[in-house]
C-alpha positions, 0 to 999 in steps of 0.5 A: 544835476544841470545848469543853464545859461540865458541870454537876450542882447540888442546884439548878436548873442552867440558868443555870450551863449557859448562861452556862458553855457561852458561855464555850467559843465561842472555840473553835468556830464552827459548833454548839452544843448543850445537854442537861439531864435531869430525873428526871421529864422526861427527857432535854431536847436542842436543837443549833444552827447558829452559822455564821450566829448566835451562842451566846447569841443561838441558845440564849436565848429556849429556856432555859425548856424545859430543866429539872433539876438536871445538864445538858452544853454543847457547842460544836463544829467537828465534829459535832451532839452532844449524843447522847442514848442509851439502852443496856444502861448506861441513859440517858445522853446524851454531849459530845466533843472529838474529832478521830478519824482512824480514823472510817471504818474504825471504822463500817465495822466496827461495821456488820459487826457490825450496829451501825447508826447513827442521827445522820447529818450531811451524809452523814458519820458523827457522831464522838459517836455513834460514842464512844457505840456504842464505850462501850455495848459495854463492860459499864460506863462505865469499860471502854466509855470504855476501849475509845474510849481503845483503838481510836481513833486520834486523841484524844477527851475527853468527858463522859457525863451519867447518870441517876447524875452526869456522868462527866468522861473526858480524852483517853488522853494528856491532849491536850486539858483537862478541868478541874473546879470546885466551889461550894456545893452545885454541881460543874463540868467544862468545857474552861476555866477561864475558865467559872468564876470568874463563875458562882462556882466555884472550880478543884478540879483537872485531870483527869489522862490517861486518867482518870475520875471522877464528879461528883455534886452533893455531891462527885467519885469517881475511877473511873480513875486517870490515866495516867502519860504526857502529851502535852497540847497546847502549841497551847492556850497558843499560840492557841486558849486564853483568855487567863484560863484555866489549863491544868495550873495554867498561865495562859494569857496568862502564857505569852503575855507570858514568851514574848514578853518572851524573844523581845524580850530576845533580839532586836536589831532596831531598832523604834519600837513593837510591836503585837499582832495581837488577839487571841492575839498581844496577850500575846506583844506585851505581853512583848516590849514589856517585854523589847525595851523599845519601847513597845506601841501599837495599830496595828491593831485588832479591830472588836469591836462585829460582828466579836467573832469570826469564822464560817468559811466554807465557801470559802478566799477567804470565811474570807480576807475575814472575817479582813481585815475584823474588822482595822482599821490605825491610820494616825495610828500606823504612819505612817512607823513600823518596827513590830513585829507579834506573831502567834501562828502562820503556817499558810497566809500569805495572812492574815498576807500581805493584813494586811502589805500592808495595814500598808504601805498605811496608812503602815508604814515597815518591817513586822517580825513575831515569831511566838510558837511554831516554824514549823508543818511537821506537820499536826495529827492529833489537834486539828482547830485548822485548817481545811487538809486538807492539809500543803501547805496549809501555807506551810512545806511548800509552801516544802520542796516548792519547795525539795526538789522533795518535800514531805516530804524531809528535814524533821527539818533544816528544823525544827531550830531555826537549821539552814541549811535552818531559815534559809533555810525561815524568810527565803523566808517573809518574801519570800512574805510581804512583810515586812521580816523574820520570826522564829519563837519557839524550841522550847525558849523556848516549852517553857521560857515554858509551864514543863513538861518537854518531854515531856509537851507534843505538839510534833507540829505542830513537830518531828513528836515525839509518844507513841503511846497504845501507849506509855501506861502507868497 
């Protein structure tokens, strides 16, 4: 995925770009990038690898090159950014969280028109560049951003650094957050909450869907007002947000623990302790806790002194082993124990499968696991939160496929909470995977923890149910 951080302050603003920028790390792995402007300097750039290194560690011993009083972070799984451009708009360099499907046909057309590109990586069209070339044919910011709203497929949040403030734009159906706060003398946008309270700003507000605002260091100016429609991404509260950070003025870790407290109360399987699988399944274990009452124990945890978080490598077998190894079992406490795990989703299996057989080795007398959101049954086409290039990368669509000799036969049954198809979906998956049972939150307690109306959650991944930005209207 990605996240990034924007600052514009009446003071140097390097340290707040820094540290703020580091707060978004869990949600990338492979680059980062910093960017600040000074009038008198210019624009000031550095994009790193982090497959190998970590943020701080790539980004630390360079600060003192970068100088002024507005700056833009990035940390992304796509492409290198920032892009620095200089247009008919003026100068401007520009930050993104995108995942564009129509990338291709889009440069193709675009290179019809003698619109020729300049960053390449890896031979692949950079999806940042391709946002900038689409905003320089609008005759302001606002139509240009507009017209990255019309003609991609796919969603893009993004923040352009002018000479003239940052202007803040979130994806056209609001699919991933932008979130803005403010100190003396200092305003912020950034992918999360969580980059706030440390370098002592406060939370001003979401930016809505489909809106534009500017940020100057003395206040924020709406360009565009939000859409009505929604669909943010119920995922970010499933796995990918930090537990601290608030998304539509709903925490994180909150929704974590309700869901998991529900799943407890409604659940009748007898255990002798429930542990969460750090780091996103702690919540959901933490409420089942509660709502199951048994007690939380630590049977498994993460190796935090080297493995913080996990790289991905480029190979299955690679990512496979680097998961393994930041877990570590407790044998004092799954020794002839019936434990609950709580994980936050299963997309392939072999991850949750090698942990499982783990569990057993180390003494689990029985390994049930509760898992925090529905089957996964659709892939993802607007958030780029796996890896898998495919839907049969899936385990749910490799189990369809086995049963209905197609893949993509007959799947609204399959994800119909409690069907007959649902049933048996969800036991041959405890089978592949070796557990003593398996159970998947429900659609409805997952809407009813995070507390907004359906329809302005993306459950695609889930149920196959999204709006298409034709349907958007202000």
């Amino acid at each position: 995925m990605g996240g990034f951080f924007g600052t514009i302050s009446v003071k140097e603003c390097v340290n707040d770009l820094f540290y703020g920028t580091d707060y978004q790390s869990h949600l990338g792995t492979k680059r980062a990038g910093l960017v600040t402007f000074d009038p008198e300097l210019g624009f000031n750039r550095a994009i790193h690898s982090l497959e190998r290194n970590y943020f701080r560690s790539r980004f630390e011993d360079e600060l003192d090159k970068f100088k002024g009083h507005q700056g833009l972070g990035v940390i992304s799984d796509t492409d290198p950014q920032p892009i620095i451009v200089n247009s008919h708009l003026g100068r401007y360099a520009v930050v993104t969280v995108a995942k564009i499907n129509n990338l291709r046909e889009i440069a193709d057309e675009l290179l019809r028109q003698h619109i020729h590109f300049s960053e390449q990586s890896a031979n692949k069209i950079n999806q940042t560049e391709l946002v900038a070339l689409l905003i320089n044919m609008g005759d302001s910011f606002v139509e240009g951003i507009n017209n990255v709203y019309k003609r991609i497929n796919g969603s893009c949040s993004m923040l352009v650094m002018t000479e003239d403030g940052i202007i803040a734009a979130r994806d056209l159906l609001g699919r991933t957050p932008i979130v803005i706060g403010k100190k003396e003398g200092a305003y912020a946008a950034t992918s999360e909450t969580t980059a706030f309270p440390n370098l002592d700003y406060v939370k001003v507000r979401d930016v809505g869907p489909g809106e534009i605002v500017r940020l100057r260091a003395d206040g924020l100016e709406v360009l565009q007002k939000p859409f009505s429609r929604c669909q943010i991404c119920s995922f970010l509260w499933v796995y990918y947000g930090f537990p601290a950070s608030d998304y539509e003025g709903i925490n994180t870790e909150a929704v974590r623990e309700q869901n998991g407290r529900m799943m407890g109360e409604q659940d009748d399987t007898e255990a002798d302790c429930v542990c969460g699988i750090p780091d996103s399944g702690v919540g959901m274990a933490l409420g089942y806790s509660d709502g199951h009452q048994i007690p939380y124990q630590r049977a498994v945890l993460k190796y935090t002194p080297t493995w913080p978080r996990s790289f991905t490598p480029g190979s299955q077998t690679r990512r496979d082993l680097v998961a393994r190894m930041k877990l570590i079992p407790n044998p004092a406490i799954l020794k002839d124990k019936r434990v609950v795990f709580c994980d936050d989703s299963i997309v392939r299996g072999t991850q949750l499968r090698d942990n499982v057989r783990t569990f057993f080795d180390n003494g689990a007398k029985e390994v049930h696991v509760r898992i925090s959101c529905p089957p996964l049954v659709y892939g993802c086409p607007f958030i780029g939160f796996t890896s898998s290039k495919s839907d049969l990368e899936l385990i749910t669509r490799r189990i369809i496929r086995d049963f209905e000799g197609d893949e993509n036969k007959n799947l609204e049954a399959y994800t119909k909470t409690d069907s007959p198809e649902y049933k048996r979906m969800v036991e041959e998956i405890g089978k592949r995977l070796g557990l003593t049972s398996v159970k998947f939150a429900k659609l409805e307690s997952l809407i009813k923890s995070i507390g907004m109306p359906k329809e302005r959650i993306c459950t695609h991944c889930f149920d196959g149910s999204s709006y298409s930005p034709d349907e958007v209207e202000q």
